[in-house]
C-alpha positions as CSV (number, residue, x, y, z in Angstrom):
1,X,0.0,0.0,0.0
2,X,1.6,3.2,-0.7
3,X,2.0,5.9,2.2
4,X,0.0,8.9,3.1
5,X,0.8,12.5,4.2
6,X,-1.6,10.8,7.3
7,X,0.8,7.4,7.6
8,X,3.4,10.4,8.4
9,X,2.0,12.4,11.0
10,X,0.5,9.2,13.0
11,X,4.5,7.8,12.9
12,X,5.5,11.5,14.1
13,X,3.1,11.8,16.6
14,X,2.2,15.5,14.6
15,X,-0.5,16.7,12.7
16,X,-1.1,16.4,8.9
17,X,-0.6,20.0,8.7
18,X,2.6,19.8,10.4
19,X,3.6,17.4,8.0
20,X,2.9,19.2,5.1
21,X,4.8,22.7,6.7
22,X,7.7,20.8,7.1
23,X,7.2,19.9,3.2
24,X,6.9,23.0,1.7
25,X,9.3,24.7,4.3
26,X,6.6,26.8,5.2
27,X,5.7,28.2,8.9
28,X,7.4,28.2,12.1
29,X,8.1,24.6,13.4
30,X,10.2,23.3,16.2
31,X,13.8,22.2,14.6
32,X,13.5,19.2,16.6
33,X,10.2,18.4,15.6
34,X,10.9,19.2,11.9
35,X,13.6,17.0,12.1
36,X,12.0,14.2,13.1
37,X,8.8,14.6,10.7
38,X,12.1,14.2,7.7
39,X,13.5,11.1,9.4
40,X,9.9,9.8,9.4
41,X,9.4,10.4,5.7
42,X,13.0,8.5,5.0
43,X,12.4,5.5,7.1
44,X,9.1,5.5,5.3
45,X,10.2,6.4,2.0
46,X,7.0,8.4,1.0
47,X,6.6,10.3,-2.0
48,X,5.3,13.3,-1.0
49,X,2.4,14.2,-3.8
50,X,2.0,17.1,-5.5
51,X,-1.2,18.0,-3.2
52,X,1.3,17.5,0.0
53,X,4.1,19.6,-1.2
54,X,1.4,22.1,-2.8
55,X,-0.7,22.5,-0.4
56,X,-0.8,26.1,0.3
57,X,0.2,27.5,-3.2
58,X,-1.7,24.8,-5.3
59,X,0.8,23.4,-7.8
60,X,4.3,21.5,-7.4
61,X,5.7,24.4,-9.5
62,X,8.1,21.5,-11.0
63,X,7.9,20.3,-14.6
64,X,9.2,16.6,-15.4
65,X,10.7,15.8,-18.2
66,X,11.3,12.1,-19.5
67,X,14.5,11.7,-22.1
68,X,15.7,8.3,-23.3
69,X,19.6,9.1,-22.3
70,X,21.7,11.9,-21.6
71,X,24.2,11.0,-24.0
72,X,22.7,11.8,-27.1
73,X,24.5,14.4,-28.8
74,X,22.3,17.3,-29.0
75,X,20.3,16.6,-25.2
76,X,22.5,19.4,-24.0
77,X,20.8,21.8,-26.2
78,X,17.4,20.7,-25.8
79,X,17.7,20.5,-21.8
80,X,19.3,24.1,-21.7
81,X,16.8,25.4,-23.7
82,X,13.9,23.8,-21.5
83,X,15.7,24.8,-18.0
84,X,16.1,28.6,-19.1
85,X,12.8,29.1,-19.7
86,X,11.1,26.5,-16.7
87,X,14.1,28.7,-14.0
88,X,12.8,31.8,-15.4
89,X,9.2,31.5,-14.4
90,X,10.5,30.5,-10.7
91,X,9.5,26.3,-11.7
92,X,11.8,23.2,-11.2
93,X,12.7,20.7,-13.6
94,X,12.6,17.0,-12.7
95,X,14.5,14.9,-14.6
96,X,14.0,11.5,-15.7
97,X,15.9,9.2,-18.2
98,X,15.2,5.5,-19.2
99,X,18.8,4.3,-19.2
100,X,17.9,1.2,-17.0
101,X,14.5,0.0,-19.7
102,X,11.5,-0.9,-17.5
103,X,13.0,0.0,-13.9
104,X,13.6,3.6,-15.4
105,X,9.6,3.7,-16.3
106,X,8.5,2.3,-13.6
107,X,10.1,5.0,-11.4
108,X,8.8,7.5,-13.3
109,X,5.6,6.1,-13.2
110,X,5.2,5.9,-9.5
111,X,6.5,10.0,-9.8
112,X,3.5,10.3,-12.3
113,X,1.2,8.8,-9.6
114,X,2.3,10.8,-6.8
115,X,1.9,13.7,-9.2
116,X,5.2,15.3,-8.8
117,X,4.8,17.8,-11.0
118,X,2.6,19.7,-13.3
119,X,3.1,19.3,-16.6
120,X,6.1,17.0,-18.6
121,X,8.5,17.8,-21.6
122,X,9.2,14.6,-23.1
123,X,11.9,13.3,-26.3
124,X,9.9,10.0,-26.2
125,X,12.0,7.1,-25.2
126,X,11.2,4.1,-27.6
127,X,7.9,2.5,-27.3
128,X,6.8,4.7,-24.9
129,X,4.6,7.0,-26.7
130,X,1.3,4.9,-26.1
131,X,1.8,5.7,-22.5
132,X,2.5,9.2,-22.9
133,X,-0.5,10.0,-24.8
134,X,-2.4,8.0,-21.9
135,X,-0.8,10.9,-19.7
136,X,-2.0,13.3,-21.2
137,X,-5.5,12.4,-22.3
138,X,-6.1,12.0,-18.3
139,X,-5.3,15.5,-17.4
140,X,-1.4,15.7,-17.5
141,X,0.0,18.4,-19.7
142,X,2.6,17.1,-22.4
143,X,4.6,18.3,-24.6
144,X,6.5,16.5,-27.0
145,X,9.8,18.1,-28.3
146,X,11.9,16.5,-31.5
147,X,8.3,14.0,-32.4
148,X,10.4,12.5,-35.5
149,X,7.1,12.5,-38.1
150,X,5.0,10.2,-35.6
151,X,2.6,13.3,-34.6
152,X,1.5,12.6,-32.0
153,X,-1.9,12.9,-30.0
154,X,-0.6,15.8,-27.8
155,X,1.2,18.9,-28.6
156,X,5.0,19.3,-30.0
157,X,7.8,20.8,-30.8
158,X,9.3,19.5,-34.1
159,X,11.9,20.5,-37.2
160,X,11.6,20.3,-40.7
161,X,13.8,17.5,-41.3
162,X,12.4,16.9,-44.6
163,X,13.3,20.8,-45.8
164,X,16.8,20.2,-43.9
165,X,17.8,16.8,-46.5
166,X,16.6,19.0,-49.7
167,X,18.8,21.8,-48.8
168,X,22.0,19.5,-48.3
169,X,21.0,17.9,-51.7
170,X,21.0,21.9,-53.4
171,X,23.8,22.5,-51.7
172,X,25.7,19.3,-53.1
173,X,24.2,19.9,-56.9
174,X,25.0,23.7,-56.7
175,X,28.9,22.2,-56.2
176,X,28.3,20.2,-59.2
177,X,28.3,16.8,-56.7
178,X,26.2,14.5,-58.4
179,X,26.7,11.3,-57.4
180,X,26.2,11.2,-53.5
181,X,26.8,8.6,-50.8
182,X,23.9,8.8,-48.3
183,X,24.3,7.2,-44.5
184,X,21.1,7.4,-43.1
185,X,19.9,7.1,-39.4
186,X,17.8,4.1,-38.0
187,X,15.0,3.4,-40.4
188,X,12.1,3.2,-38.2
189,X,12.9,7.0,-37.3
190,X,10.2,9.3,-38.9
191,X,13.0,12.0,-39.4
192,X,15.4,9.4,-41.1
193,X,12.5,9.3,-44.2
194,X,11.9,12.4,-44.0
195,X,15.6,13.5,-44.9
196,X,16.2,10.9,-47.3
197,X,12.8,11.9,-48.7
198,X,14.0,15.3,-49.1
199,X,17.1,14.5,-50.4
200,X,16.2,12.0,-53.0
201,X,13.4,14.2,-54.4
202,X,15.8,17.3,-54.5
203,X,18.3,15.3,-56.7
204,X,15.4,13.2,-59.1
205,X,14.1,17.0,-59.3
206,X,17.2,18.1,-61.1
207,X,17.4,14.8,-63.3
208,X,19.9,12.7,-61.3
209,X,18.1,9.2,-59.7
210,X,20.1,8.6,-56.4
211,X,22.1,4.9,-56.7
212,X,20.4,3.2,-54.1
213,X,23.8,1.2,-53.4
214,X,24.3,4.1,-52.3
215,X,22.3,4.4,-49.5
216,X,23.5,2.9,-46.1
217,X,21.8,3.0,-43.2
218,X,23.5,4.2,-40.2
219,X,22.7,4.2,-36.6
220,X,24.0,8.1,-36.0
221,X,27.2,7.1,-34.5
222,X,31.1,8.0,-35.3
223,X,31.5,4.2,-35.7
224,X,28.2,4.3,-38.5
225,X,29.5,7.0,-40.8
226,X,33.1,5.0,-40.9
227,X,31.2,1.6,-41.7
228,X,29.4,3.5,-44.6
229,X,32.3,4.7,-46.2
230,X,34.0,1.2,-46.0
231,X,30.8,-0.6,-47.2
232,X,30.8,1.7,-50.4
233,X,34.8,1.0,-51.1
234,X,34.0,-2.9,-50.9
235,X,31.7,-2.6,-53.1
236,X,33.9,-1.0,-55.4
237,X,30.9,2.1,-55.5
238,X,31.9,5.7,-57.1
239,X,30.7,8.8,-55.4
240,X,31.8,12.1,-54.8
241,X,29.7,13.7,-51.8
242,X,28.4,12.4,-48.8
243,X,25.0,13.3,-47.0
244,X,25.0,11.8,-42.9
245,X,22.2,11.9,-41.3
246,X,23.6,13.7,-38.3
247,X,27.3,15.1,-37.3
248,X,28.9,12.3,-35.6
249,X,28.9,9.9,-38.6
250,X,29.8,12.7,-40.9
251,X,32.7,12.9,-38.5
252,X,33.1,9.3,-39.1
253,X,32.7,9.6,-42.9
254,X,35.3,12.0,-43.2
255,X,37.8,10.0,-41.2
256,X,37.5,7.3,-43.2
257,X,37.5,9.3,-46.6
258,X,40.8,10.7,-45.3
259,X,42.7,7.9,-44.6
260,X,42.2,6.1,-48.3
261,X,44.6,9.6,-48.9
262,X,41.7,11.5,-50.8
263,X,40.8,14.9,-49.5
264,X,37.6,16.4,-48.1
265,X,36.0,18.8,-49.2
266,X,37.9,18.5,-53.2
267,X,37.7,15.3,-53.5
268,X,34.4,14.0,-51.3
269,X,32.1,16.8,-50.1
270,X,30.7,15.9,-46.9
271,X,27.2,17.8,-45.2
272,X,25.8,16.2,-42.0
273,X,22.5,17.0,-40.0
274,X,22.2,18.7,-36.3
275,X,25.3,21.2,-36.0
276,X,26.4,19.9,-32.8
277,X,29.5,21.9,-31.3
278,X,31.4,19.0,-32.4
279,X,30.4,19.8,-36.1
280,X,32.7,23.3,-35.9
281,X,35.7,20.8,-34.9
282,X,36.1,18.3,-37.4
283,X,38.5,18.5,-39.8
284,X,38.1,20.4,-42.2
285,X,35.0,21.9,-40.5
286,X,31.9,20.5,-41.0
287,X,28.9,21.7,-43.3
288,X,25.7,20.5,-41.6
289,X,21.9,21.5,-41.4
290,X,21.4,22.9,-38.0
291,X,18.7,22.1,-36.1
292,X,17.7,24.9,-33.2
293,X,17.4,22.3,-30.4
294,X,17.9,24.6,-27.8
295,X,15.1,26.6,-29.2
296,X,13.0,23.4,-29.6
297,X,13.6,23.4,-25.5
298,X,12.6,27.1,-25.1
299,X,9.5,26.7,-27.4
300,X,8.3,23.6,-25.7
301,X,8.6,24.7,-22.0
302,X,7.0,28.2,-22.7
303,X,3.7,25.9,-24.1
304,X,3.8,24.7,-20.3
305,X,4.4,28.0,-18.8
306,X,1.3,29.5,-20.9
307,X,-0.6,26.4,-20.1
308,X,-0.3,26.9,-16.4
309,X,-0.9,30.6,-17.1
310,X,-4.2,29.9,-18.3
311,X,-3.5,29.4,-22.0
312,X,-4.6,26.5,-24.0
313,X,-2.4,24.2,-25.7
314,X,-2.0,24.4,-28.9
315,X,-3.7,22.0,-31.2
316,X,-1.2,21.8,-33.6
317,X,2.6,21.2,-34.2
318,X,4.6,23.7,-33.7
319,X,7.5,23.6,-36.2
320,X,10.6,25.2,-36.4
321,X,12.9,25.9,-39.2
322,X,16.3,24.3,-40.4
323,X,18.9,26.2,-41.3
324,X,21.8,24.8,-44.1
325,X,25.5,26.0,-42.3
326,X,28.2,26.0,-45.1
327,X,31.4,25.2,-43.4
328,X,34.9,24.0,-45.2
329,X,34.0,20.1,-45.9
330,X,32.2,21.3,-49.2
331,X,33.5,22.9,-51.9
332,X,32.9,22.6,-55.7
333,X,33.7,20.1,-57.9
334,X,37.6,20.9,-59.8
335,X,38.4,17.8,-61.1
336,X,36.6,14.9,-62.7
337,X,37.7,12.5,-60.2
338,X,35.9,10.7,-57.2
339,X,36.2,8.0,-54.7
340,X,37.0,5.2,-55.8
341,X,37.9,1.6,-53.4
342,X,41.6,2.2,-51.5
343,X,44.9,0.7,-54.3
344,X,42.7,0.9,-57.4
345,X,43.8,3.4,-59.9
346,X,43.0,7.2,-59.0
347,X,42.2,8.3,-62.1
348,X,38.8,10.0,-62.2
349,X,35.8,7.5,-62.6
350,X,33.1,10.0,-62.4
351,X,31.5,12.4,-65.3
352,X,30.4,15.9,-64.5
């Protein structure tokens, strides 16, 4: 049976009110009898609800927010931008990642129940988005930032990742690139089709049908953008560009264009997707579509903030724009030459 503000107080030998001063530090209390209402609540291990800990202002003033790890590249971003705007309207955030699968849910779960906060930012943590929309269609305010095409039955906060793949692909055909490698990200993600959508269309557009060889899918990792590269040189493939689906396995790309001896950007242009801080420190510096992720934070907490303010949320998507950053890994095509697998002849193989 789970334990009430009441369990408390009869363990204390204090009043429920008591109890719930001591909770929201409000009021004058004996240090020795606050003291021993905290040890209570420890040996006990109550979760003090948002009712208990609200009880004299009427909300938790904490937002949760449920990420699947901290280690994703770009969570830095997103968090900063969520915690500038939740601290500047005087609110918490509680965080909440599902590094350790069901055990991870399950605690946030029993948070949910004890309602621990008011509202919940969420980058949905695979297979949890059933559950989410659950949350929210019983009263809990959500808002979904980064909702990778699935559209979800509450609101959020998403990027045109679609617009983002056709400007890498006008970039790459503005440079004369015409026959591009592609590493994608994991296919079930919505934003993975939606950037090889947009790049594929860009290019039939101007009369060039991508070589599906061509296309590898990745897993947005250093390690993925390396395996691509290799994969295409087996395979004795010819291309002179490469579109990654995100930063880190351009990174890897161009490490592993670099070390068959050819250069990046003259001899393999290379645009990735995010602009990451890391993106600025490749070598040569990496062209990328940026995606505002910290503003994605900022727009998604001030839906909560105006919710609690009184404001509805809003019924649809709120989407925010990409933006192409030209950096020193693309350059124009000089030469009629292009990758071709490491010890074969360097001669140029392609036609421009």
């Amino acid at each position: 049976m789970s334990i009430t503000i009441a369990d408390v107080a009869a363990r204390a030998g204090v009043s429920k009110t008591t109890v719930s001063r001591v909770l929201n530090g409000k009021g004058e209390l004996d240090l020795r009898t606050a003291e021993r209402v905290r040890q209570v609540i420890a040996e006990l291990g109550y979760v003090p609800s948002a009712r208990a800990v609200g009880l004299a202002r009427g909300r938790t003033r904490i937002v949760g927010m449920l990420v699947p790890s901290l280690t994703w590249p770009w969570m830095g971003e997103v968090l900063q931008g969520a915690v500038d705007v939740v601290e500047s309207e005087g609110y918490g955030l509680l965080l909440f990642t599902c590094n350790r699968g069901e055990e991870s849910m399950q605690q946030f779960a029993s948070q949910v129940s004890a309602q621990s906060f008011d509202g919940l930012l969420v980058i949905e943590p695979e297979g949890t988005l059933a559950y989410i929309e659950q949350l929210h269609s019983r009263g809990l305010p959500v808002v979904l930032i980064d909702d990778r095409a699935k559209q979800p039955l509450f609101p959020s906060v998403a990027t045109t990742n679609r617009a983002g793949g056709e400007a890498a692909a006008q970039h790459l055909l503005e440079l004369g690139r015409r026959h591009p490698l592609v590493i994608t990200g994991v296919d079930w993600f919505g934003c993975t089709q939606e950037r090889l959508d947009g790049f594929r269309d860009t290019y039939a557009a101007a009369g060039v049908e991508l070589d599906r060889r061509l296309v590898f899918e990745g897993d947005f990792t250093h390690e993925s953008g390396r395996k691509g590269v290799q994969k295409a040189l087996d395979a004795g493939l010819r291309f002179d560009s490469i579109f990654a689906h995100n930063d880190l396995s351009a990174g890897g790309a161009i490490q592993a264009v670099r070390e068959t001896g050819r250069n990046v950007p003259n001899d393999v242009s290379v645009v990735g997707f995010d602009d990451i801080p890391y993106a600025q420190h490749t070598e040569p510096p990496l062209t990328t579509v940026h995606q505002p992720m910290r503003q994605m934070g900022q727009v998604a907490a001030r839906m909560l903030m105006s919710y609690f303010g009184g404001q509805p949320l809003p019924e649809e998507p709120k989407v925010l724009p990409t933006t192409l950053i030209v950096r020193s890994s693309t350059a124009p095509v000089t030469a009629r030459q292009s990758l071709r697998p490491a010890g074969d002849d360097p001669s140029p193989l392609t036609e421009h």
